[in-house]
N, C-alpha and C positions, 0 to 999 in steps of 0.2 A: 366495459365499465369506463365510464370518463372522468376523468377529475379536471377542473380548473386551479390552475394557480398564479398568485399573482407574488411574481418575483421579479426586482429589478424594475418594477415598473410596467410590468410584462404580464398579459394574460396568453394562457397556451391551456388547448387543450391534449389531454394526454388522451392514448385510446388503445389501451394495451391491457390484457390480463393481467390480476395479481398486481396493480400495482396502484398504493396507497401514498399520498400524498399527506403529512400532516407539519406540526410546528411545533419544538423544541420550547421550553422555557421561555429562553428568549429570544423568540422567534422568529428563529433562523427555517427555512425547507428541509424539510428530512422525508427521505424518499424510502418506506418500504416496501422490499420487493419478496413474495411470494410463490414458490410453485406447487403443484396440485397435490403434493406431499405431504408438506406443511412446512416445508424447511423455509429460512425466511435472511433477509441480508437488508439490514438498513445503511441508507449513506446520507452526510449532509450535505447541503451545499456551501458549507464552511467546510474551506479547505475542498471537496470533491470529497471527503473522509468516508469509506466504511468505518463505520463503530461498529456493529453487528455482524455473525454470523449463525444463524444457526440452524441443527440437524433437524429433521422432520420429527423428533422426541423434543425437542425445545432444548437440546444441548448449545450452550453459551460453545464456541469454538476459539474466539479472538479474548484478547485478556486488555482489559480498560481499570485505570487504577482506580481506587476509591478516593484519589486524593485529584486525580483529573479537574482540572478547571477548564468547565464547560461553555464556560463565557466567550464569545470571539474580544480581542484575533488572537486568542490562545489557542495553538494547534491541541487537541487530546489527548492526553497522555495515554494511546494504546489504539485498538483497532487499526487501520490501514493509512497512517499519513503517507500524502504524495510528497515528497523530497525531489524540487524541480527549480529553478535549475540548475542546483549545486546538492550535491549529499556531503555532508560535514563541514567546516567551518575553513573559510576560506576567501580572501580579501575582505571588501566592503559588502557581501550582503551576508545576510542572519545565516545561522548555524538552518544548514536544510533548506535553505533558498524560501521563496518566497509564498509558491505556488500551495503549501500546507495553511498560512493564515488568510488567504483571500477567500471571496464570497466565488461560488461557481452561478452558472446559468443553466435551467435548463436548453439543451440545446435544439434548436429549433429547424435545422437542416442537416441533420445528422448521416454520415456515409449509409449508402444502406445495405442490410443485413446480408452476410454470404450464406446462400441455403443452407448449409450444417448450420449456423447459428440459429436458426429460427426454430427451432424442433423444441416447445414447452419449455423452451426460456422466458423469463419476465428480465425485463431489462428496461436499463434512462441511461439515457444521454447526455452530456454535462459540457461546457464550452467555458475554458478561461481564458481571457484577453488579458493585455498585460493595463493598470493602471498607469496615469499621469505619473505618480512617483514611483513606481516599479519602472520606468524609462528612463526615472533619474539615477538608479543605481544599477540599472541592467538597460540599457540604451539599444535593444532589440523587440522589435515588433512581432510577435508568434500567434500564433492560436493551438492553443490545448485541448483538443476533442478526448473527451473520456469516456469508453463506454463499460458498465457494468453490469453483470447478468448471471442469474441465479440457472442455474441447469436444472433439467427434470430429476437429475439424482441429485441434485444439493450442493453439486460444486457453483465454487465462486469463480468467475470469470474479472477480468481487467485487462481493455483494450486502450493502449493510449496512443493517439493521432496527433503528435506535434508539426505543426510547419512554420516554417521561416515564410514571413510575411512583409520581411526584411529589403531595403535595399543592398544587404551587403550580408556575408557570412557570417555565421552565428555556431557556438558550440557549449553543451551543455551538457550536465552529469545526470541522473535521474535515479533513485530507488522507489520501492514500494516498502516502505518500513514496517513490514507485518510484526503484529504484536500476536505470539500462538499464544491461548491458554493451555498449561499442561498441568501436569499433578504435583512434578515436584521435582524442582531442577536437576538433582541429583539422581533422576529415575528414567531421562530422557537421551537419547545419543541423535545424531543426524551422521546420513551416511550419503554421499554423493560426492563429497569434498578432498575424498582422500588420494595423496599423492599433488596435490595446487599447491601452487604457490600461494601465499596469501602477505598483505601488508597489514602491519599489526599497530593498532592505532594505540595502546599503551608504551610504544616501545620508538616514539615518531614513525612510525608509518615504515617501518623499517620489511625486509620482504624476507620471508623463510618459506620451507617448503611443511606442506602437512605429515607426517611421520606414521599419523594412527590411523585403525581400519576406520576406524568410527570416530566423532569428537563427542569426548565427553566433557561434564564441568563440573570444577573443584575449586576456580573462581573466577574473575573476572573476566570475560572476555568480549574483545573489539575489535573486529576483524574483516576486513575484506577478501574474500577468495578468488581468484582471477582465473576468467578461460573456464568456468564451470562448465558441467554437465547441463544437457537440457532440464534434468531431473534427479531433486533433491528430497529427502525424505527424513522428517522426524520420530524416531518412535518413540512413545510413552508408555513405559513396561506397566506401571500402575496401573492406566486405563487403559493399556492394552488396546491401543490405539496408533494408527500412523496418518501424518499428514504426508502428501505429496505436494512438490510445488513445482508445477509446469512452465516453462519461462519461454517464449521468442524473442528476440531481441536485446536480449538483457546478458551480456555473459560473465557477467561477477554477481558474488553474494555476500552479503554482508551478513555477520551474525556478531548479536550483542546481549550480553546477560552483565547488568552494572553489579552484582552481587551486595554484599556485605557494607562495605564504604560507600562504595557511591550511592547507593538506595539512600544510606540518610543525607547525603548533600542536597539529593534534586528536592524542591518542593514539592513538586505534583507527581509523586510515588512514595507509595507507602515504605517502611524501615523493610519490611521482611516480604515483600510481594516481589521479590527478585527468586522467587522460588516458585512462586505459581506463572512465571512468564518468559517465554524465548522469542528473540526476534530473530527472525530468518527471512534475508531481504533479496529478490531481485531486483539487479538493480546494473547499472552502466556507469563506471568509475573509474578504471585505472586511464579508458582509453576515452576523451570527452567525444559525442558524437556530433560532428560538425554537418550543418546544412545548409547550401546554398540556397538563395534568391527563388523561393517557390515550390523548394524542396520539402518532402515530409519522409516522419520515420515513425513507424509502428515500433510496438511491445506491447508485449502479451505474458499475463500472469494467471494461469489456473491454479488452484487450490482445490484439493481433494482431503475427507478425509477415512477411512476405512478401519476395520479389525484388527486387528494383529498380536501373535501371539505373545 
């Protein structure tokens, strides 16, 4: 199947299975991708954003709020923002660095596929260059290769390719801000975490160790985990479900649920939707990953999700 698109200025043909090209409201590129299942994964080119995920039954997986402002350069309130090159708020640039409100490219020299990946994946490829006034608050020259891919079983894939393009060394923080939908925050635990250290962002970022087999939640919580495991897992007793989240490159996790208070401060989330949603984030924070003059660094984000009793 081919689709043309014209983004950026740019025509490109695409020439890949299962993959659908259309336009958002306001019409922004929104890429969805398909496999022979029926499970399906949309992303925009605002922001590089997954909004979408879902099972080969049309289960919704990612949780997006009803109050989300869809409009650019508003990042989404939910689905997968990229937080690049800073996760949380920190000198002169925006809370979550910049790389969540830019427009992406499809990318038109894309690394190419290692044979395990090609096996009835649909997948696009996305390239962010840093803009004239993104030089003025981050004065580093990079390219951001993203690649994203739906697997034959319906996991979601996220490969990201940054390099310094730089004459001079460059360092930066990075997450994947996954927004899980679940049943009901009090019905959910995640287990991979126990025994870390973690910095806890209500408390200035102060570092304690985790104490319980499982976290569970009773309310607020803002957190970075350091030196995780390769592998994290949520389960949902309700739906009797578990996500898995596969991570390379990435060895801290953030997890955030704003509860009670903070759901009525933020504008773009609803009062009471701090119960249908958990962030669980790979992500690279305590320690900034620096790269020399030509240098690149991969991470990698799988998402699974499965049964469970």
């Amino acid at each position: 199947m081919t689709h043309t698109i014209s983004s950026t200025n740019q025509s490109l043909q695409i020439k890949r299975k299962a993959v659908e090209v259309t336009k958002d409201r306001n019409g922004t590129d929104q890429i969805l991708l398909q496999n022979p299942r029926g499970a399906s994964a949309r992303v925009s080119l605002h922001g590089g954003q997954v909004l979408s995920w879902r099972t080969d039954r049309g289960e919704e997986l990612l949780f997006t709020s009803s109050k989300a402002i869809l409009k650019p350069p508003y990042a989404v309130r939910g689905g997968i923002p990229i937080c690049f090159p800073q996760f949380g708020q920190r000198g002169s640039l925006e809370q979550h660095g910049f790389a969540r409100n830019r427009t992406w490219i499809i990318d038109e020299n894309p690394p190419p596929l290692h044979p395990n990946d090609n096996n009835g994946k649909a997948f696009i490829d996305l390239l962010l260059k840093p803009l004239e006034d993104d030089l003025k608050i981050w004065p580093h020259s990079f390219e951001f290769r993203l690649r994203v891919y739906l697997t034959a079983d319906g996991n979601l894939s996220l490969i990201s390719r940054i390099r310094n393009i730089n004459c001079k060394p460059f360092s930066f923080s990075i997450a994947y801000h996954t927004y899980f939908s679940i049943s009901d925050i009090s019905e959910v635990r995640v287990e991979g975490l126990e025994t870390l250290d973690y910095l806890d962002n209500l408390c200035q970022r102060e570092r304690f160790t985790e104490q319980g087999d499982a976290l569970t939640f009773e309310s607020e919580v803002d957190r970075v985990y350091l030196g995780s495991r390769d592998v994290i897992a949520i389960f949902d007793h309700e739906r009797k479900r578990a996500f898995f989240i596969r991570k390379e490159g990435l060895p801290d996790v953030g997890v955030w649920n704003p509860w009670v208070k903070k759901s009525k401060a933020i504008v773009d989330f609803g009062d009471e939707e701090y119960k249908q949603m958990l962030c669980v984030n790979g992500a690279a924070v305590e320690k900034p990953i620096t790269l020399k003059t030509g240098e690149e660094w991969t991470g990698r984000l799988e998402l699974s999700v499965v049964p469970s009793s």
